[in-house]
LUMPAPA-607422 format. One line per 4 residues: for each residue x, y, z of C-alpha. Coordinates in pm, whole numbers, plus 50000, padded with zeros to 5 digits. Example, Ala and Ser with C-alpha at 12.3 -4.5 7.8 and 13.67 -1.06 7.14 Angstrom:
REM residues 2
51230 49550 50780; 51367 49894 50714
***
This chain:
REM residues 398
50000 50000 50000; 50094 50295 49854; 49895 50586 50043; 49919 50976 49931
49957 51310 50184; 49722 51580 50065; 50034 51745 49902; 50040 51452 49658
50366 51320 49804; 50399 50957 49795; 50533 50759 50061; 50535 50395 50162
50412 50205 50508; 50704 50005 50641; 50514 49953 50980; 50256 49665 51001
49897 49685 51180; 50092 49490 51516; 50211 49727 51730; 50580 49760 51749
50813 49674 52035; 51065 49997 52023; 51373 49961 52231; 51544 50302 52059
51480 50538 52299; 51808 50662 52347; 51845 50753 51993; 51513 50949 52008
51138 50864 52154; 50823 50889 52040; 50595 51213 52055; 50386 51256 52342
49994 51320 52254; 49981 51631 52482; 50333 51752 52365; 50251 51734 52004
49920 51880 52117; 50084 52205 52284; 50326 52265 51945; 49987 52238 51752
49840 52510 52026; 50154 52744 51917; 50147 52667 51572; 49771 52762 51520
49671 52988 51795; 50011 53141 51927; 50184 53202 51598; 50292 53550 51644
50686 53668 51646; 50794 53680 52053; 50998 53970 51961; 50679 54182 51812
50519 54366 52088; 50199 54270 52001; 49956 54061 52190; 50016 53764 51951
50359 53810 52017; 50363 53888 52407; 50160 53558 52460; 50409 53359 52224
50666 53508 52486; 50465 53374 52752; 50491 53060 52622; 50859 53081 52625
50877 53194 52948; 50672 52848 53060; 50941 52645 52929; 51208 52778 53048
51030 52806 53408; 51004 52411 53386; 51322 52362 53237; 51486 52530 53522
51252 52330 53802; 51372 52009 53615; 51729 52122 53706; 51656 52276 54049
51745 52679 53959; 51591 52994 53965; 51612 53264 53696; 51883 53437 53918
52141 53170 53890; 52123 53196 53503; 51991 53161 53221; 51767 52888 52933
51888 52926 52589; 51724 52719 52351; 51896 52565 52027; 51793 52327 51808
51924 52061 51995; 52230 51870 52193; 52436 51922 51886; 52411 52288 51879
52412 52319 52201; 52750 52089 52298; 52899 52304 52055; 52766 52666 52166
52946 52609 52503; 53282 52444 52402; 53320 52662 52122; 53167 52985 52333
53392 52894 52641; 53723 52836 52479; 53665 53141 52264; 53589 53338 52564
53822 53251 52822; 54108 53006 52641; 54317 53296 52469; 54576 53296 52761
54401 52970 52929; 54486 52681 52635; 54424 52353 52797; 54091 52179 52769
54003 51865 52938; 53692 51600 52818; 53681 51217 52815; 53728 50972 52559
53408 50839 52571; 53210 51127 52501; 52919 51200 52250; 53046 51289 51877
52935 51602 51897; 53131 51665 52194; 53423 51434 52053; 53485 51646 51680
53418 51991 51892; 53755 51918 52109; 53903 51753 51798; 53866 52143 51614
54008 52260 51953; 54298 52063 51874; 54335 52200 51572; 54303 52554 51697
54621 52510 51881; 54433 52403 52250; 54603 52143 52470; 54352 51884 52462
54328 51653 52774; 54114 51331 52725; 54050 51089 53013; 54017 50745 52945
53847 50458 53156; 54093 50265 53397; 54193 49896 53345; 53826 49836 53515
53636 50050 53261; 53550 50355 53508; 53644 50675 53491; 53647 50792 53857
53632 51180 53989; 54036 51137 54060; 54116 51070 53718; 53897 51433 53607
54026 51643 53851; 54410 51548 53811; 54324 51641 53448; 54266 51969 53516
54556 52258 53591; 54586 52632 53638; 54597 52625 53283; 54273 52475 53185
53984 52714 53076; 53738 52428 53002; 53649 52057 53120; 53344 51927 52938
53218 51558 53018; 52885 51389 52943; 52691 51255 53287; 52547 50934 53118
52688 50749 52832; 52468 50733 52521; 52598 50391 52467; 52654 50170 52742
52446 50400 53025; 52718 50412 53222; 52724 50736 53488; 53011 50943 53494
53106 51075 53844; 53059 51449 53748; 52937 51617 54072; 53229 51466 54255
53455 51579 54015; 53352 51898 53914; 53301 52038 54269; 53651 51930 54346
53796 52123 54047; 53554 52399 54081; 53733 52437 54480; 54092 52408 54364
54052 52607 54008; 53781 52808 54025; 53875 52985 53681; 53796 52657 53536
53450 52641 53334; 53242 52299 53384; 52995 52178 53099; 52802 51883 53147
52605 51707 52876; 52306 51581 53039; 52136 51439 52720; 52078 51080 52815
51999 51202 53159; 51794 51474 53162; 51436 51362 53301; 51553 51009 53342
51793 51018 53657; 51792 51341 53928; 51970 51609 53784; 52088 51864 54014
52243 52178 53875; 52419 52265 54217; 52509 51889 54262; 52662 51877 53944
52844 52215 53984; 52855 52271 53601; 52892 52619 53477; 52666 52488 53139
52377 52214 53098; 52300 52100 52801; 51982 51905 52696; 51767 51781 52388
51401 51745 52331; 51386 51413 52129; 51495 51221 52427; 51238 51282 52654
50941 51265 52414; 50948 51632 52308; 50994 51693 51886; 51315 51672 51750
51471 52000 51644; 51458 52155 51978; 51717 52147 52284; 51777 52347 52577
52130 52502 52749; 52141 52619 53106; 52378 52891 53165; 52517 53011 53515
52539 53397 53526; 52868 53513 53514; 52959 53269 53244; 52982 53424 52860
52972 53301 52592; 53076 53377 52240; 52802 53310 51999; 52833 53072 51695
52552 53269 51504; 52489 53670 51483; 52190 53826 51390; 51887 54004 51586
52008 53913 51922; 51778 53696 52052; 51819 53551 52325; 52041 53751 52500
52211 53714 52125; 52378 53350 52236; 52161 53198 51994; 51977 53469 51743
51729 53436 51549; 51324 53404 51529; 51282 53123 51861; 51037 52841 51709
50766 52860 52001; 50596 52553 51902; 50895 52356 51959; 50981 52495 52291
50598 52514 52446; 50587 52130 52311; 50951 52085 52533; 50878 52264 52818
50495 52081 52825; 50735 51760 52825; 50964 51854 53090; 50647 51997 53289
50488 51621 53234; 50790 51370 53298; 50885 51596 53609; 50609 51494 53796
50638 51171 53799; 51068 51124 53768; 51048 50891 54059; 50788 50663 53948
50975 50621 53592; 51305 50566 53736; 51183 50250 53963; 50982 50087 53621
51316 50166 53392; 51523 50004 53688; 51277 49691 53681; 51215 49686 53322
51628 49639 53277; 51677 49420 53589; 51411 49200 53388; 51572 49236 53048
51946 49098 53213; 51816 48777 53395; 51594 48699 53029; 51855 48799 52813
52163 48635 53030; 51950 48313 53041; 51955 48258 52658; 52312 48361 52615
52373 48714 52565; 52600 48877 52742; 52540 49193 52960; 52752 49469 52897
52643 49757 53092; 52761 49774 53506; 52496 49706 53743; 52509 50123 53858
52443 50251 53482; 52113 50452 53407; 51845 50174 53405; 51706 50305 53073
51982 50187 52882; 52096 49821 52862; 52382 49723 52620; 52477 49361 52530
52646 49140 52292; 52465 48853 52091; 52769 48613 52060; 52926 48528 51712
52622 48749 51566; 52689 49067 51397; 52518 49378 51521; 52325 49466 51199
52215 49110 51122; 52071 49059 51452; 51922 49409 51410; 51735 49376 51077
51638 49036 51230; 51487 49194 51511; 51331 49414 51286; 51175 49193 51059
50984 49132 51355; 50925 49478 51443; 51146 49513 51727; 51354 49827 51700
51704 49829 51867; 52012 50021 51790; 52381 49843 51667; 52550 50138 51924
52481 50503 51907; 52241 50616 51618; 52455 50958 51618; 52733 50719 51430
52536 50646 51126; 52656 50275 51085; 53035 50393 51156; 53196 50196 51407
53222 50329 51769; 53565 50353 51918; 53355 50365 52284; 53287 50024 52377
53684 49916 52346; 53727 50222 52555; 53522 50054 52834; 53712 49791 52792
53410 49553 52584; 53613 49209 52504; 53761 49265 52150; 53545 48898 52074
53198 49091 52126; 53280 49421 51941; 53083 49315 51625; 52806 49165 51820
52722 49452 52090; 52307 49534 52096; 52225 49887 52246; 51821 49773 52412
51708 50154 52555; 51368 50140 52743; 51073 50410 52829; 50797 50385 53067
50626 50214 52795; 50824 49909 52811; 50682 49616 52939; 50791 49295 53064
50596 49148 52771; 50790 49337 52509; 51128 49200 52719; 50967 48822 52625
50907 48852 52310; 51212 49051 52264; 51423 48758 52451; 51229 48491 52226
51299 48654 51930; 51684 48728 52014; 51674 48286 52117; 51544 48238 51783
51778 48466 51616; 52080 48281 51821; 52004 47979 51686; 51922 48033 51314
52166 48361 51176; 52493 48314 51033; 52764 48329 51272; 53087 48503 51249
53377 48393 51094; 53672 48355 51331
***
């Protein structure tokens, strides 16, 4: 079937009437009906410029102003401890404070410290730092696969204008020891600057701004059930940045240009949703993956990710079974996993050897990441279908 939008653009149904088992939430979720509801609201009722001064556009700065109020709740400060800037998403906004903080403060400052497990967008932003002339610092996991507080803070020096580092790992779940760490360095070098990319935590674990002691927080939309396109930075006042883009000035001109209110009502209506009920989420994600090891372990897969990683994100390998052919297995029977991180577009991730993954599972690993609509029933049929894929795909040549 062949059906037709009212524009007369064709387009082809790959889904089938059975509902689908999707296990891809850490590459993006699915829409809530009262978040796509609220960017409908803006789009047809609120649809005026916030910069006119207008009614139409005071109440699309209203709407604004919402979002960043629950943004800020979600990450327990107040309008005078700094700022929301919205971009279009972790990408932009990763890059907005690296780029904005090394501009700002690294022209006597030169070292910058991240990890080596960090997201690509975080990754290729230190990599141009490099290239800039910056002494880049990247801290690997130990012999045991953990990177601990110590190993942060001895990266940093009086010479070090930046140290960016993710809070949970896109791949594996595993959580970074940021507060420790950054409100050690923040003691002893207080001239240091402390991003934290809270993507693949934000809404999902507690997030404390304070806790954390980062300087910049950035998070995305399309993880937490908000549309894609749309992401969030938190900014502690006294920090400046340099812009990436000129123009108007919008937003305290840190990000100009025309802010797309029905994106950011439909993120902050998320946020204002999923924060009331954090808790409650967190306990089903934890028993959802506790569930998913013991079925998963009991066929033969291997569990990859520690027992203390976020609960919504479970990696494994499928022994002697590549990672795409289990995949498009999986999907024949509409269950939707990832190979690793979709940000890597079928290129091969250098993280899971940083973690110290078994060079013999590499090619096999299986990235399962869970929402509070995950059931125990998708985990069966998701553990029946990985048995039956175990015993009837080609294995890998040795």
């Amino acid at each position: 079937m062949t059906p037709c939008n009212n524009l007369g653009v064709r387009f082809v149904l790959h889904m089938s009437d059975n509902r689908c088992i999707y296990l891809d939430n850490a590459a993006t979720t699915k829409v809530m009906d009262e978040v796509s509801e609220a960017a409908v609201y803006a789009m047809t009722e609120v649809y005026g410029n916030p910069s006119s001064l207008h009614r139409l556009g005071i109440d699309a700065e209203r709407l604004i102003a919402y979002s960043k109020k629950q943004i800020m709740s979600a990450l327990g400060v107040t309008s005078e401890q700094g700022e929301i800037i919205f971009t279009s998403g972790a990408t932009e906004g990763n890059n907005t404070a690296i780029f904005g903080i090394a501009e700002t403060y690294g022209k006597r400052r030169k070292r910058v410290v991240t990890t080596t497990v960090e997201h690509p967008s975080v990754e290729k932003a230190f990599d141009r730092l490099e290239e800039k002339g910056f002494e880049v610092v990247r801290v690997s996991p130990d012999e045991n696969g953990e990177i601990t507080a110590e190993s942060l803070f001895e990266a940093v020096n009086e010479n070090t204008c930046l140290i960016s580092a993710m809070l949970v790992n896109n791949e594996n779940g595993y959580v970074l020891p940021i507060g420790e760490a950054f409100q050690r360095i923040k003691k002893r070098y207080p001239d240091c600057f402390t991003h934290c990319d809270c993507v693949q935590g934000f809404e999902k674990i507690p997030i404390s701004q304070k806790k954390l002691s980062a300087d910049v927080i950035t998070v995305s939309g399309h993880k937490i059930h908000a549309p894609k396109g749309i992401g969030a930075m938190f900014i502690r006042k006294g920090v400046r940045l340099s812009p990436l883009m000129v123009g108007g000035g919008q937003q305290k001109g840190i990000r100009s240009g025309t802010e797309p209110v029905p994106l950011i009502y439909a993120f902050g209506k998320a946020v204002e949703i999923l924060n009331a009920n954090l808790a409650e989420r967190y306990n089903h994600a934890t028993e959802i993956n506790n569930y998913a090891r013991e079925k998963l372990s009991g066929i033969g897969a291997v569990i990859l990710s520690g027992v203390s990683a976020s609960p919504y994100v479970l990696s494994i390998a499928v022994p002697n079974i590549k990672s795409e052919t289990m995949l498009h297995f999986l999907e024949e029977k509409n269950i939707f996993v990832s190979s690793g991180s979709a940000c890597s577009k079928g290129k091969t991730s250098d993280v899971p050897t940083e973690f110290r993954v078994p060079e013999k599972y590499l090619d096999s690993i299986i990235r399962l990441s869970f929402s509070y609509e995950t059931s125990e029933n998708d985990i069966d049929t998701l553990a029946e279908a990985v048995s039956d894929g175990m015993k009837n795909l080609a294995k890998i040549r040795k």
